[in-house]
N, C-alpha and C positions, 0 to 999 in steps of 0.2 A: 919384448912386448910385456913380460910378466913385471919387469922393473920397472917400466912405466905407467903403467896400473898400479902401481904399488903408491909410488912417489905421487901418483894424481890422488890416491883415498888417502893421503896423509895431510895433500896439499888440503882436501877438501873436509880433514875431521875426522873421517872416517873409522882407518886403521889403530887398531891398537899397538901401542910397545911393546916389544915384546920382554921388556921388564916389567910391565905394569900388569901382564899376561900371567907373567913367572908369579906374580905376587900375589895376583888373584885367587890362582890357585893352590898356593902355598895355605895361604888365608883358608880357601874353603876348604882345604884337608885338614888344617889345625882346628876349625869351627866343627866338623865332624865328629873329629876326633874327641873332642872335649863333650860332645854331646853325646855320645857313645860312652865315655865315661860316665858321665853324671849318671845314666839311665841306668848303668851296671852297676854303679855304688847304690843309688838308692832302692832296686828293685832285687839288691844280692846283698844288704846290708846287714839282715838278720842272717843269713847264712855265712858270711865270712867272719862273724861273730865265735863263729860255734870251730873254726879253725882251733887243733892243738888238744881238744878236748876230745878226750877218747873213746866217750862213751855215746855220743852222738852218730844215731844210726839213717835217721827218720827226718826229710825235712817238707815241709807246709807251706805253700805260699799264698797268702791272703793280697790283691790288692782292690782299691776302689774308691770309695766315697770317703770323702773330709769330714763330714759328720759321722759317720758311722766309727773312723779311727782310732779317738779316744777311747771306745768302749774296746773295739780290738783289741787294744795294746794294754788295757787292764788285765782281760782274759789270759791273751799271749803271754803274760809275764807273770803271774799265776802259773798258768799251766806247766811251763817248762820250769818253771823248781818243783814241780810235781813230776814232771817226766824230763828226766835232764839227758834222754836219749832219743829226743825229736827236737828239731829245730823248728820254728815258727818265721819267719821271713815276712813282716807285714809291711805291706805298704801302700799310701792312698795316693792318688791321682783324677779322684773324681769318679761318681754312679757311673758313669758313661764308658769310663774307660776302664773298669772295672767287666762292668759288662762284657764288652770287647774282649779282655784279655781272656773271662774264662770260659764263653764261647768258643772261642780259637783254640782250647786245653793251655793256654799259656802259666793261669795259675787254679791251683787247685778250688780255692773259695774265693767268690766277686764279692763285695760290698755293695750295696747301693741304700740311699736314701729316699728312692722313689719307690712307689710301690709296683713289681715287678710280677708277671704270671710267665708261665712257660710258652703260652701262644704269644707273647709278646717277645718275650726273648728270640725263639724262633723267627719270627716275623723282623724285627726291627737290626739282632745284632748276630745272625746267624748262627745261632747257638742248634745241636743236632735235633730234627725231629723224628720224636718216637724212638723207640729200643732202647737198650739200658744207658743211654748216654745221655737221653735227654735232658733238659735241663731240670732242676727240683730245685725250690724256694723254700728257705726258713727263717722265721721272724724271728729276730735274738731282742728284739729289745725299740720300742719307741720313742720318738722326739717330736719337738715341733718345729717350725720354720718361725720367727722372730721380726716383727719391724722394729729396727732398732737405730739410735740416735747416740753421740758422741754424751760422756760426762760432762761436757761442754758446752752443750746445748743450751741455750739460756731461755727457751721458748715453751718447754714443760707442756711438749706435747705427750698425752697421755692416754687419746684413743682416735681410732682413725675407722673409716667404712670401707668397704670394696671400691666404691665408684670415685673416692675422694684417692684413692690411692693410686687406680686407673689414671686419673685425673694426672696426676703431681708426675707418673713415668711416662705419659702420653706428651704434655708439654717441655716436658723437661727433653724429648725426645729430638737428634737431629734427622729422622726420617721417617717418616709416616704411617700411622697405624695401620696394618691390614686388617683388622677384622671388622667383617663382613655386615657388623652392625653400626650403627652410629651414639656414641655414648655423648649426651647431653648435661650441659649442668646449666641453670638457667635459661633453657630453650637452645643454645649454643654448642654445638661440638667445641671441644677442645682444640687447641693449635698447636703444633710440636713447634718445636725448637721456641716456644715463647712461656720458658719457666717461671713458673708461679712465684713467686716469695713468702717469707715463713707467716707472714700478717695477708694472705690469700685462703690459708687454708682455713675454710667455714669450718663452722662448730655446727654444723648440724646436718646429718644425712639425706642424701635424696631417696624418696620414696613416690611411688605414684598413683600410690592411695594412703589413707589414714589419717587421724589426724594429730596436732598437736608438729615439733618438729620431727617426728618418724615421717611425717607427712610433707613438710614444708619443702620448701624447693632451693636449692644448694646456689650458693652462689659465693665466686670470688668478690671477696669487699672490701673496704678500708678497716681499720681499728673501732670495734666498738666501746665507746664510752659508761656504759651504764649497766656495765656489769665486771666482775673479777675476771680477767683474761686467763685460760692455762689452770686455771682452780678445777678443784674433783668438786660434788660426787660429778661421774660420769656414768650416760647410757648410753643412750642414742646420741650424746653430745661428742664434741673433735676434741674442744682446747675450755669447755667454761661452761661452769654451773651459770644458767638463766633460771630466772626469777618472772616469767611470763612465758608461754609458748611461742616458740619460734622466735625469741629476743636474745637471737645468739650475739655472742661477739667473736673472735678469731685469736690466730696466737700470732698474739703482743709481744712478748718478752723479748729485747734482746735487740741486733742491728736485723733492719729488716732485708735483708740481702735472697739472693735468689736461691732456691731449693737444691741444693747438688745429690742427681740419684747416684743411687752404684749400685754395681751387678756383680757378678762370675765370669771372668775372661774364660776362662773352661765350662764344658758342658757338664749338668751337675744334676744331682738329685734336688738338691735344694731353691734351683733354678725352677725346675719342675713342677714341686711344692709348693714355691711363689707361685709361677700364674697359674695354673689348675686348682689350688684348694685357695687361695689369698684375692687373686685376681679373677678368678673365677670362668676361665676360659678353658674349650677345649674344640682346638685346630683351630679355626680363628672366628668361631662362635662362643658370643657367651651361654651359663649356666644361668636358668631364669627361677629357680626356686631353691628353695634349703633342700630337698628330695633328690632334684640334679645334683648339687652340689656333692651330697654323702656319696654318690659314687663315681665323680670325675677325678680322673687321675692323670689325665691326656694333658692339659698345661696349652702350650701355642703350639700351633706346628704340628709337622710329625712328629718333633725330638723334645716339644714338651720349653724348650727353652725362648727365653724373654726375645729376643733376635728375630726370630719364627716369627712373633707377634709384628714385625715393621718396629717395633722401639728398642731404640738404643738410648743406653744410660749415659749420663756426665762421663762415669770413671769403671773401668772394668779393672776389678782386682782378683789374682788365684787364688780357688779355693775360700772356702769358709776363714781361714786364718785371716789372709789379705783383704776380704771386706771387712774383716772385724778393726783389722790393725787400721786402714785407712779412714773408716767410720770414726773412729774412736780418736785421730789425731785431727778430724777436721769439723770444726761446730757446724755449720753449715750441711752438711754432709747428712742423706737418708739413706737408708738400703735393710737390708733383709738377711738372716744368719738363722744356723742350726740354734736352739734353744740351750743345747746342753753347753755349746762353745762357745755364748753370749753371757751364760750365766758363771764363767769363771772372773775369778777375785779380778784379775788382772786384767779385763779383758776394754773398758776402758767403755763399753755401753750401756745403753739404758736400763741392764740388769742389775748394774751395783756391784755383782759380786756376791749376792745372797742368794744363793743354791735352796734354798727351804721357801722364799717366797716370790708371790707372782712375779713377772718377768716379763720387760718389754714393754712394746707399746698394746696396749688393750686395741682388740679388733673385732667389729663388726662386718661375717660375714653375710652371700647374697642369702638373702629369707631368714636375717636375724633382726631383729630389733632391739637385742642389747651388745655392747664391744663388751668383751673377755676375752681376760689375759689367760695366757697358757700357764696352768699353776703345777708343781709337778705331784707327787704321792697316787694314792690308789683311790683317794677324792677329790681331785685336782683335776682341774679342767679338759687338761692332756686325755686323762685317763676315763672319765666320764664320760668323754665323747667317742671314745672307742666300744666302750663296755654298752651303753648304752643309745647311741647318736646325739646329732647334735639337734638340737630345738631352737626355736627362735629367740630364746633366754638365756642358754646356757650350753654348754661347751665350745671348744676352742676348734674352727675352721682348719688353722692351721698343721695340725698335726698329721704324723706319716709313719709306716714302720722302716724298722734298720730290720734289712733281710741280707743274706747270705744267701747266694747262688752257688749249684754245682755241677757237675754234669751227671748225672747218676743219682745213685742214693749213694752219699757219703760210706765209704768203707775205711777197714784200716785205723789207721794215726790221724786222719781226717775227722772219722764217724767219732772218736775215741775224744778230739776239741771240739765237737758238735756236744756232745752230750755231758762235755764239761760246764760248758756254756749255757747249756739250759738245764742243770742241778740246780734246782730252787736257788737255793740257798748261796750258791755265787751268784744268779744272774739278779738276783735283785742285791748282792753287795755289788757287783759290778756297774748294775747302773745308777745305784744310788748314786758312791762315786764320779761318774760319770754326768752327774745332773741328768739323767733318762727316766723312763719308763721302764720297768721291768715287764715281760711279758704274764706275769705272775701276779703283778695288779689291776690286769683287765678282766 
């Protein structure tokens, strides 16, 4: 009976080989396996470092956020030729999973890029509540979040609004916005999956009172003829100095091909940053004034990322490195990046590579009426808007701290790189360095 049941699910498809069986799971033990390696190379990589060396007593493990990492790995490498009897172990995988790990006691300091409190740790990534283990947050050092374009780019776009950028991640999107309100641009919601191209994006913000274009009413158009396309000065303008109110024109430059977004395959601080301070949302309501805006930090969703909101981008790249690398090799190509890891020499985006001056694309947040760029120093727009908030002229939306989580108050070889970290006089060479904010400039 059992051989003929056998030979009828073979006759009929069913049955597997039992070599293709063998293979399968050969397969899923080698795939394992190598996964299980990767994760111990790079999460034990500072530590198998320190092999052979005799004086190494002490080891640290920091992991978390891709923007936060470059300033880590300054500190880390600093510190330990100062103590060459502690090991530092750093490594990134993203705010999220950072979190995770040092709620769990997995690593001693989390990283993250989003702005973090202990009710929220608590609450979201099960980190301990109350008695000496709870969670404790400290600010090592500030960045921004970046909209940012390929060297490539031939369309010199050079400032953009909240609702135009809603706009370009809403249509460019293959599933539907969830939130709860309806974003118009010429009387019209938006359509997902029906991407804009780069001569769509108006030069002049929606607003729904004022006058002059703060006031006028947004709309996808053809090429305007009667003005310089993609030219400065800019305010409240996208892509072109006009010469009459509301006689905008669009960005011209270049083939006029459809708009490609990109986001964070991983969950991320920067994720978070984007739609809560950029996009201006929190859970899947918007922030309706500059006032909400200073203290939303909540993003789409519960977990703050782009997804939450119903929109998905063209191209999901890991990590801050990967949007920058694929931004940077594709002209066509928009998305969004830490400030500090946009503005490296080599990094192939709209920063140039000049760490001392503004960066990115200039942004107009909700209840602004001028776009500013993120500038870095202790007068710099970054910095301005911390020290002092943002106003509808001046400072940059985009900006967040790099905090370090712990479970406790730091003791030990811990407490001993906490307070290496925030010695004047390293944390503002470290962030310099680093293209950041020093906490020591706000």
């Amino acid at each position: 009976m059992i051989r003929r049941k056998r030979a009828s699910a073979i006759r009929e498809g069913r049955a597997v080989s039992p070599v293709v069986a063998t293979l399968i799971l050969i397969l899923v033990a080698v795939a394992a396996a190598a996964a299980l390696y990767l994760w111990l190379v790079a999460w034990q990589g500072g530590v198998t470092g320190s092999i052979g060396s005799p004086t190494a007593q002490y080891t640290i493990t920091i992991g978390g956020s891709t923007s936060v990492y470059p300033f880590d790995q300054l500190a880390v490498a600093q510190f330990q030729q100062n103590n060459s009897n502690i090991v530092v172990s750093d490594n990134q995988g993203g705010s999220g999973a950072g979190m995770i790990a040092v709620c769990g006691a997995n690593v001693d300091i989390g990283a993250t890029s989003s702005l973090q409190t202990p009710a929220n740790l608590e609450a979201n990534y099960g980190c301990p509540q109350g008695g000496l283990n709870q969670p404790v947050v400290t600010t090592v050092a500030y960045d921004g979040v970046d909209l940012i374009t390929s060297f490539a780019n031939a369309h010199g776009l050079i400032s953009m609004s909240a609702d135009t950028l809603l706009t370009v991640y809403i249509q460019a999107s293959s599933t539907p916005f969830l939130g709860t309100y309806v974003h118009l641009v010429n009387g019209a919601a938006p359509v997902s999956a029906t991407a804009l191209t780069w001569n769509q994006i108006p030069a002049c913000v929606a607003q729904s009172t004022g006058t002059g274009c703060a006031g006028g009413t947004e709309t996808a158009t053809t090429t305007g003829a009667t003005v310089t396309p993609c030219a400065p000065p800019f305010a409240n303008d996208i892509c072109a100095a006009t010469t009459t109110p509301c006689g905008w024109t669009v960005c011209a430059g270049g083939a006029n091909n459809a708009i490609s977004t990109v986001t964070r395959s991983d969950p991320g601080g920067t994720v978070q940053s984007f739609t809560a301070r950029l996009l201006g949302i929190s859970g899947t309501s918007p922030v309706s004034s500059l006032s909400s805006l200073l203290g939303n930090w909540g993003g789409c969703g519960s977990d703050g990322q782009l997804g939450s909101c119903g929109i998905t981008a063209d191209v999901a790249e890991l990590g801050n490195p990967g949007v920058i690398s694929y931004v940077a090799g594709h002209p066509d190509a928009f998305g969004f990046a830490s400030d500090g890891l946009a503005r490296v020499a080599s990094s192939g985006v709209s920063c140039e590579g000049v760490a001392t001056a503004v960066c990115g694309i200039a942004f107009q947040g909700i209840g602004q009426t001028s776009a500013i760029q993120p500038s870095l120093g202790s007068s710099g727009t970054i910095a301005s808007s911390i020290k002092t908030g943002m106003t509808a002229t001046t400072g940059y939306a985009g900006w967040r701290p790099f905090q370090w989580v712990t479970l406790g108050n730091p003791t030990g070889e811990t407490l001993r790189l906490l307070q290496f970290v925030q010695d004047p006089s390293n944390n503002q060479a470290f962030a310099t360095e680093a293209n950041e904010i020093s906490i020591y400039q706000v």
